[in-house]
C-alpha positions, 0 to 999 in steps of 0.5 A: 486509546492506544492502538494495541495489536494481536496478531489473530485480529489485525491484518498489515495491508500494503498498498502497491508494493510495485516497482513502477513507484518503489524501484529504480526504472520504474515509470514513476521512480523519478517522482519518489526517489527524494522521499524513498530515500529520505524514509529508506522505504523499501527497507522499511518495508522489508523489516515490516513485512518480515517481522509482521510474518515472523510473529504470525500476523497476516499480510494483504496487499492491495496493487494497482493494475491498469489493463488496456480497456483502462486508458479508454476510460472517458474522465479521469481525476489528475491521479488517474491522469499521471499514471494513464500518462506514464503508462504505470502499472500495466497488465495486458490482461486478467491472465497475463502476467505483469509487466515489469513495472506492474510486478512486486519489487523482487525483495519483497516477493517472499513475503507477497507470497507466503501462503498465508498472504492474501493478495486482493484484486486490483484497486483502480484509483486510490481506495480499496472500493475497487477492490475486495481488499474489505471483504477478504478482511473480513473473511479473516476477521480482521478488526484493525489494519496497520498501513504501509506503501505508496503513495503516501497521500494517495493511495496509504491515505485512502485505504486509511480512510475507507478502512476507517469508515469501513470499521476498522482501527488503523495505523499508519507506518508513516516511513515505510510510505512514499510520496511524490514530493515532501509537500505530498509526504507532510500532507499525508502526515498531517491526516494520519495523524488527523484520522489514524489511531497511530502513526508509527515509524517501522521501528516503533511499529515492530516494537508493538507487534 
């Protein structure tokens, strides 16, 4: 069945479009550089987010904040390990504003903020049960989510699956992602197109739109 977008009921969801990742002197950039490269993800990005706003569909960003309660945590997955470790994405408090690693790359913030774009609570490892990312669809009565953002296998992957089992029908914009290594980025396609109803480069995404 193929995967046919209406902007009323479909919501483009961006996972962490944040600098630490997506941004040279980011605490993290030296791990996706190769594939933000390879993909021209932020690029990609820009061209998903402004063609999806300019006809008319909703844009929901799902970012990571971790405050300083969040480096006491007792146990940690390897994940949560490497970005405790850089110390990525952090805020000094829930009215505090970002640091600069933590903030949106500065392209994209004309899209983040839109009036029409809803930008849920931080998720605090990979999938938006942390967060109220599935509520505020809801609240929208979005029934599909296409996908975009980093990390590729981490954090696009796990909304992809939740959103899934969630109710949702997905797509992937699998160029518009990036991951920390190729081995990273070629596991992820493999389960895009494994769970996903599409996965789509930016160009055959927007085409569909």
């Amino acid at each position: 069945m193929m995967f046919n977008p209406h902007p009323a009921k479909t919501a483009i969801v961006i996972t962490d479009p944040q600098n630490d990742f997506l941004s040279p002197g980011g605490k993290g950039f030296h791990l996706t550089k190769d594939t933000i490269k390879q993909n021209d993800t932020v690029h990609n990005l820009e061209r998903l987010m402004s063609t999806a706003l300019h006809r008319g569909y909703q844009l929901f960003i799902s970012p990571h904040y971790l405050y300083p309660h969040d480096f006491g945590w007792k146990f940690t997955g390897n994940e949560q390990k490497m970005l405790l470790g850089l110390r990525m994405y952090q805020v000094a408090n829930a009215y505090a504003p970002p640091s600069i690693g933590a903030d949106f790359v500065h392209s994209l913030k004309p899209y983040i903020f839109d009036r029409r774009t809803i930008v849920s609570t931080p998720h605090k490892v990979a999938s938006p049960q942390t967060n109220d990312l599935v509520y505020q669809l809801r609240q929208q009565r979005k029934e599909k989510a296409i996908l975009a953002g980093v990390l590729s296998n981490v954090c696009v992957e796990s909304h992809m699956r939740d959103l899934i089992e969630n109710g949702f029908e997905t797509a992937v914009v699998y160029d518009a992602t990036a991951a920390t290594s190729e081995a990273d980025f070629q596991a992820a396609m493999t389960n895009y197109k494994a769970f996903a109803s599409a996965a789509w480069t930016t160009q055959e995404a927007i085409s569909h739109l």
